[in-house]
C-alpha positions as CSV (number, residue, x, y, z in Angstrom):
1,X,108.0,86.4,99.5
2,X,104.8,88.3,99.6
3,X,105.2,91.4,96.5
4,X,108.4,91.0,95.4
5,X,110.1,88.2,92.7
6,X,113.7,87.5,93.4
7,X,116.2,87.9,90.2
8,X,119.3,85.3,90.4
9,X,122.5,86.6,89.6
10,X,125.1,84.6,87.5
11,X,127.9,82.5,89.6
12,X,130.1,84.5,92.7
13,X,133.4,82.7,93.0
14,X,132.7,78.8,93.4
15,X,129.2,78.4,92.2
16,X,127.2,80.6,94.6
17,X,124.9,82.5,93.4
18,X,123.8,86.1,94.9
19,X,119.7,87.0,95.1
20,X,118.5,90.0,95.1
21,X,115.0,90.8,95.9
22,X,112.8,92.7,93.7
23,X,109.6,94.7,94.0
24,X,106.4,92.3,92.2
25,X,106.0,94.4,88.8
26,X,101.9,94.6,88.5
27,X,100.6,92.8,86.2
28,X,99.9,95.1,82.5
29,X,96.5,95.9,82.9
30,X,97.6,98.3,86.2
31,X,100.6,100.0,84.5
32,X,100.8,102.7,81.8
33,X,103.8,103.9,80.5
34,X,104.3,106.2,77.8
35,X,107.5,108.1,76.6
36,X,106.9,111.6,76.5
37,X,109.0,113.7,73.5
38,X,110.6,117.2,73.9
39,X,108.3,120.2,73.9
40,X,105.7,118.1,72.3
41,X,102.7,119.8,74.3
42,X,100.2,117.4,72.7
43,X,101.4,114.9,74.8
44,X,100.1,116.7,77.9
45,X,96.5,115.4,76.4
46,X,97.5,112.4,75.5
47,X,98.9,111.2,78.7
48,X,95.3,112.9,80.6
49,X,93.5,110.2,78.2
50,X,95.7,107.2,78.7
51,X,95.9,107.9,82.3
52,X,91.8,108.0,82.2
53,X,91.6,104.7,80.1
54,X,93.7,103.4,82.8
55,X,91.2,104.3,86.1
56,X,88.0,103.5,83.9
57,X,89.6,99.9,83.6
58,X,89.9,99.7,87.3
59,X,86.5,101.7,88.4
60,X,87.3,104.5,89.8
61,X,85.3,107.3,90.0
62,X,85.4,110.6,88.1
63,X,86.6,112.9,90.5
64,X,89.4,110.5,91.7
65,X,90.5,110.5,87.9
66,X,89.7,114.4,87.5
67,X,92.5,114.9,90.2
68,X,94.5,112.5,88.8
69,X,94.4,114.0,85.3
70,X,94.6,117.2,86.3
71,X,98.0,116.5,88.3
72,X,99.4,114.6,85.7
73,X,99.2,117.4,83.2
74,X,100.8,119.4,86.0
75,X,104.0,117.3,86.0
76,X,104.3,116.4,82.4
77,X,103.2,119.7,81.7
78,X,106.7,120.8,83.8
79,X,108.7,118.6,82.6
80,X,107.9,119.1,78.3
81,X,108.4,123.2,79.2
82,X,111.4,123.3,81.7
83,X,114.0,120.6,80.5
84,X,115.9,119.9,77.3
85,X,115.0,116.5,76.8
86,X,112.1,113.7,76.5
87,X,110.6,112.1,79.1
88,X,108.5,108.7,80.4
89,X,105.4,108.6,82.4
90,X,104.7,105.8,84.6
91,X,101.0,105.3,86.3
92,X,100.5,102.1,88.4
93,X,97.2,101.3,90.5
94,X,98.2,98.8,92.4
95,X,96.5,98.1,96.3
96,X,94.3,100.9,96.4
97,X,96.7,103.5,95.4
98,X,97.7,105.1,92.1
99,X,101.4,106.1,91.7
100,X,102.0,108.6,89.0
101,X,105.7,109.3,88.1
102,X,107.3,111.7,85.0
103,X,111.1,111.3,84.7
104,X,113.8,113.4,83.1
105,X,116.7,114.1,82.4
106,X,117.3,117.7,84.1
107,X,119.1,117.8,87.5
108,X,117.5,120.6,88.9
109,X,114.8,119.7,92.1
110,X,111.5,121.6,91.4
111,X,109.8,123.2,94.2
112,X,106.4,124.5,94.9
113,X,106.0,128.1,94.8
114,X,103.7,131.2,95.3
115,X,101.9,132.5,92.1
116,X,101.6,136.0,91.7
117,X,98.5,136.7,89.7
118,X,99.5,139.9,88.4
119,X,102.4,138.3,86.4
120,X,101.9,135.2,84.8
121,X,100.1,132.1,84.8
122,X,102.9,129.9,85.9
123,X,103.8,129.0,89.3
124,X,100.6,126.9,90.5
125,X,101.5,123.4,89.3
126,X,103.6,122.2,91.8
127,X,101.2,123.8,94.9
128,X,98.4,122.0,93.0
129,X,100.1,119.0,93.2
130,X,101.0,119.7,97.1
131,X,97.5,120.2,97.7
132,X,95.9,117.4,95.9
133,X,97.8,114.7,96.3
134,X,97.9,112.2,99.2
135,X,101.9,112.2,98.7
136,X,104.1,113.3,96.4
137,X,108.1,113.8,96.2
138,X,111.1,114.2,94.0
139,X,113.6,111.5,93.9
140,X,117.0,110.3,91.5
141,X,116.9,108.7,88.6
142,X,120.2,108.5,86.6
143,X,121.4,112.1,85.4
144,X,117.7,113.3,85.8
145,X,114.9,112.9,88.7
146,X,111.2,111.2,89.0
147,X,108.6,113.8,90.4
148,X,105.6,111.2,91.5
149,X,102.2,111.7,93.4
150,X,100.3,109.1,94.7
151,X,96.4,109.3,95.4
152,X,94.6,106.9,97.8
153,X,91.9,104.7,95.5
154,X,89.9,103.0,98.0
155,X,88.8,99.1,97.2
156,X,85.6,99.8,95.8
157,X,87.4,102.5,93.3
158,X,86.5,105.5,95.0
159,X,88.9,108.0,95.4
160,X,90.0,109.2,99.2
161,X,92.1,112.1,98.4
162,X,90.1,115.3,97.7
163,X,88.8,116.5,94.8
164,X,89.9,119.2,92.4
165,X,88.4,122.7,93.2
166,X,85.5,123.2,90.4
């Protein structure tokens, strides 16, 4: 079957065997995966670089990777400063789109919401992330959740989605 690999399951009763289909996994050179620890705020640049060495591999163009960058330090950002625990971030480029997913451990669904200037700096990540991104959602994992964008990458490496505001 076109994209996805089929895992066999051991014997059901009399020697039948149950097949469940499976998503393809891209092959290593379009994934990046790194495991985030608690608080550690140094990881925010360090996942913006590994995420970069990642979209120079595939050719895409600076400001597709400066939006990229800039909302992946928006969600591991939020999740190092608003749970309790580590967490993983996964990048995939894979048919002309780049999936970027952070997962924790917290149970509580973040939401985009209105900054007010006057008070603090916080507030804009999420509504960044609205803006930017061609998609993006929250979804179940476990105990915790996965917050994920995607960005269209066109064939030629160019990025479709807009850029960041300079």
């Amino acid at each position: 079957m076109d994209g996805h690999r089929t895992e066999r399951r051991g014997p059901l009763g009399r020697g039948a065997s149950a097949r469940r289909v499976l998503p393809r996994r891209p092959p290593r050179g379009h994934r990046l995966t790194r495991k985030l620890a608690r608080a550690d705020l140094r990881a925010v640049g360090e996942a913006r670089h590994a995420l970069r060495e990642l979209l120079d591999r595939h050719g895409q163009e600076a400001s597709c990777a400066d939006t990229a960058e800039l909302l992946t330090s928006e969600l591991v950002t939020n999740a190092l400063v608003h749970t309790a625990d580590d967490a993983v971030l996964t990048a995939v480029v894979r048919r002309g789109r780049l999936r970027v997913e952070v997962r924790d451990q917290a149970k509580g669904v973040p939401r985009a919401r209105t900054a007010v200037p006057e008070e603090h700096t916080g507030g804009r990540g999420l509504g960044l992330v609205q803006s930017l991104a061609d998609a993006w959602g929250v979804r179940a994992v476990g105990a915790g959740k996965a917050v994920w964008f995607e960005l269209e990458t066109g064939a030629a490496g160019t990025c479709c989605g807009p850029s960041p505001p300079g």
